[in-house]
N, C-alpha and C positions, 0 to 999 in steps of 0.2 A: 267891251261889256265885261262887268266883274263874273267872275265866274259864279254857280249858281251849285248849290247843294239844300237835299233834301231834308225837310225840316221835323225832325224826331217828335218836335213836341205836335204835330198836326194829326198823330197816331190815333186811331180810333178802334171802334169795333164794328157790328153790324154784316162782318162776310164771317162765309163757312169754308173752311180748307179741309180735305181729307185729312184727318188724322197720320197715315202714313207719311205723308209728305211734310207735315208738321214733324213729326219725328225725323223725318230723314235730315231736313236742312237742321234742328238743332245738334247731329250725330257731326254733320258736316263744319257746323261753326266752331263747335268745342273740339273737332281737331286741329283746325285751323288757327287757334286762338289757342292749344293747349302746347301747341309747337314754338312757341316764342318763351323771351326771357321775361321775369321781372325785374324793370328796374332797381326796385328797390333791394336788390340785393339776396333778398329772400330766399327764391327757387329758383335757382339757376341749374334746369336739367343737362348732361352733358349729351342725351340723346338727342333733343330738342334744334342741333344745329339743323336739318333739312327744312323746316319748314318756313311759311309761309312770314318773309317778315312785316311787321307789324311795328311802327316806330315807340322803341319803349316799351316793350312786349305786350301793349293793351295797342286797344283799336285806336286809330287814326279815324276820329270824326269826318273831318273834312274833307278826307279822302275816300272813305268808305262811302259818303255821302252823295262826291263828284260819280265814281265808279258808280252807284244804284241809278242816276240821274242818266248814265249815257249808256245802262242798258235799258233801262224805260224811252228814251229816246229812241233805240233804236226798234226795241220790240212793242213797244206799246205808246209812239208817240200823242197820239186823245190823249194820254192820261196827264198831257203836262199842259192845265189850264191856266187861264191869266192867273189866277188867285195862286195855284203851285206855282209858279214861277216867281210870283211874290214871296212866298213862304221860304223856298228856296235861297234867296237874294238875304233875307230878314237870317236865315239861320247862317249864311254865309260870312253875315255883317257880327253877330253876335261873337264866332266862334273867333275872329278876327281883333273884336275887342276885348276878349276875355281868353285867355289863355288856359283858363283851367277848367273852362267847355271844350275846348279840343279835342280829350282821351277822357274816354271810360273804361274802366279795372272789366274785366275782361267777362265776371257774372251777368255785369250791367249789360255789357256790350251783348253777349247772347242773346239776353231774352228782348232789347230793344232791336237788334236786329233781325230777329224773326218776326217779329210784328212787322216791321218796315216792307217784310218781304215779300210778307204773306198779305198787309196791303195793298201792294202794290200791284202784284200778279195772284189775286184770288181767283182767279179763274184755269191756272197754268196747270194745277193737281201734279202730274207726276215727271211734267216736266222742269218742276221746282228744285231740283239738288243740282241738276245742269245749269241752271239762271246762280244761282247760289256760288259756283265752283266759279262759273263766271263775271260777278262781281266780286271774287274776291281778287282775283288777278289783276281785272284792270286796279281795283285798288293798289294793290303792291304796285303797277306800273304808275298810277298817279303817284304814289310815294315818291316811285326814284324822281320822276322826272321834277317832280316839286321842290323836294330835297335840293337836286344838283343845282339846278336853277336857280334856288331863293339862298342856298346858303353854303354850296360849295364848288362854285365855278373856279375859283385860284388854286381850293385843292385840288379841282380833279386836273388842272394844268398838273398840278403836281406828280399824279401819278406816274406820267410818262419820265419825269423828274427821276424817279423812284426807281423806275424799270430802266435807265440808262446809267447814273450817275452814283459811284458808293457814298454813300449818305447813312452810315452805320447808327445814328441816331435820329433819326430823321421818324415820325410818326406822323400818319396820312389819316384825315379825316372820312369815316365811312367806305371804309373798306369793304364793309361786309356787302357794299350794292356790288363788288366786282366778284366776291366769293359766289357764284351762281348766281346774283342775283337776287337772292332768299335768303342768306345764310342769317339767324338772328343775332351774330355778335355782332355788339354794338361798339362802332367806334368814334370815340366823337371828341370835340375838340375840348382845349380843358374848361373851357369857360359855362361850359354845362356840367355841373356839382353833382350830376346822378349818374357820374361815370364811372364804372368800375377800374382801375388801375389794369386788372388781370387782360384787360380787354384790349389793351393796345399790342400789336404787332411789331416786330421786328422787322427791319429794313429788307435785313433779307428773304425774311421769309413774303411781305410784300411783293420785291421784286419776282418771288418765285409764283408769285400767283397771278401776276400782271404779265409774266412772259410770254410773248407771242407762240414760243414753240409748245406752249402747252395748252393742248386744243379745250380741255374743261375749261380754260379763262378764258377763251375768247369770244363772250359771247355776245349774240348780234348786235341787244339794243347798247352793250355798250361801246361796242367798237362801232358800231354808227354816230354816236353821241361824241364818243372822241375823237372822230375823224370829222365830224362839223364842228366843235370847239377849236382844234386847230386851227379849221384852216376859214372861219367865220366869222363875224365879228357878233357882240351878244345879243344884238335884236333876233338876227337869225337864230341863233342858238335857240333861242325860246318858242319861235316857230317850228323848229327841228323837234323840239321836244316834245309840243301838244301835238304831233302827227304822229309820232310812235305812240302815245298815250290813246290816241282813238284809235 
């Protein structure tokens, strides 16, 4: 079954939310969205590496969408009727066919997902910045795992490549899922035009980040991910990855 995300245009009105609560998840969104880069070059803050990444430093539609879908799944399964699960399927099929429904600039991305959220769980009032804190995460984990999976399975072979072999020029696609996880530089390969030069890494300094002996790099979901790419073949792999994602 294709996978299913939640459809932005089906937003309404009609519920009441506490005001505080309203205010707290938009406090929460615009940090989490104020912590990434812009691609375009623009604002690129040097404080901004901890946070929360975001492919392209706007929201990831279809991911933020999956993540909304499987905490309403888990917390609030009623609310996913036949007709949402149509809507779902139809905004999944759009974003698929058009490329530049994918991301929204990060204004949009606010005030649409405070709606979405505040739809969703209108009744939750003050347990709404914890639902919030927690969609955003499985987001970033549906990123990585969708990223790895659809677009860079031979480089993440490569990594291990990287961390054994001197390869003094050698430049690794998406580094920044190994830098914690979160870090917002963006590395990506040349045939995407919105790449900043400044952004690629050096061999060594990769290998230094990928070292086993250095415990901030090793962290779980990716040395589980690289220890089933090894030693798996890629159907599994894709299994391996929707199960860290839920």
């Amino acid at each position: 079954m294709r996978p299913k995300f939640f459809n932005f245009c089906m937003i309404g009105t009609g519920f009441r939310v506490d005001s505080n609560s309203e205010i707290q998840i938009r406090v929460i969104l615009k940090e989490y969205t104020e912590k990434t880069y812009n691609l375009d070059g623009k604002v690129i803050h040097e404080e901004k590496k901890t946070g929360i990444y975001f492919p392209g430093g706007d929201a990831q539609v279809i991911d933020f969408c999956k993540a909304l879908e499987i905490v309403m799944e888990k917390q609030m399964p009623d609310k996913l009727t036949t007709q949402l699960l149509k809507d779902l399927q139809n905004i999944n099929s759009r974003c698929e066919n058009d490329s530049a429904n994918r991301r929204i600039k990060n204004v949009d991305y606010l005030m649409e997902a405070e709606t979405v959220i505040l739809k969703a769980f209108p009744m939750e009032g003050g347990k709404l910045p914890v639902i919030v804190k927690e969609i955003l995460e499985i987001s970033k984990r549906v990123t990585l795992g969708r990223e790895i999976f659809a677009e860079t399975l031979c480089q993440f072979a490569s990594f291990t490549e990287v961390s054994n072999q001197p390869m003094p020029d050698l430049h690794v696609k998406y580094v920044n899922l190994i830098n914690d996880l979160q870090g917002p530089e963006r590395v990506d390969g040349t045939g995407e035009k919105e790449v900043l030069s400044s952004w690629w890494m050096e061999a060594n300094e990769v290998k230094a980040k990928l070292c086993p002996k250095h415990e901030r790099y090793r962290m779980p979901l990716y040395v589980k991910l690289h220890d089933h790419f090894m030693a798996e073949k890629q159907h599994v792999l894709a299994r391996k990855i929707s199960s860290f994602i839920y």
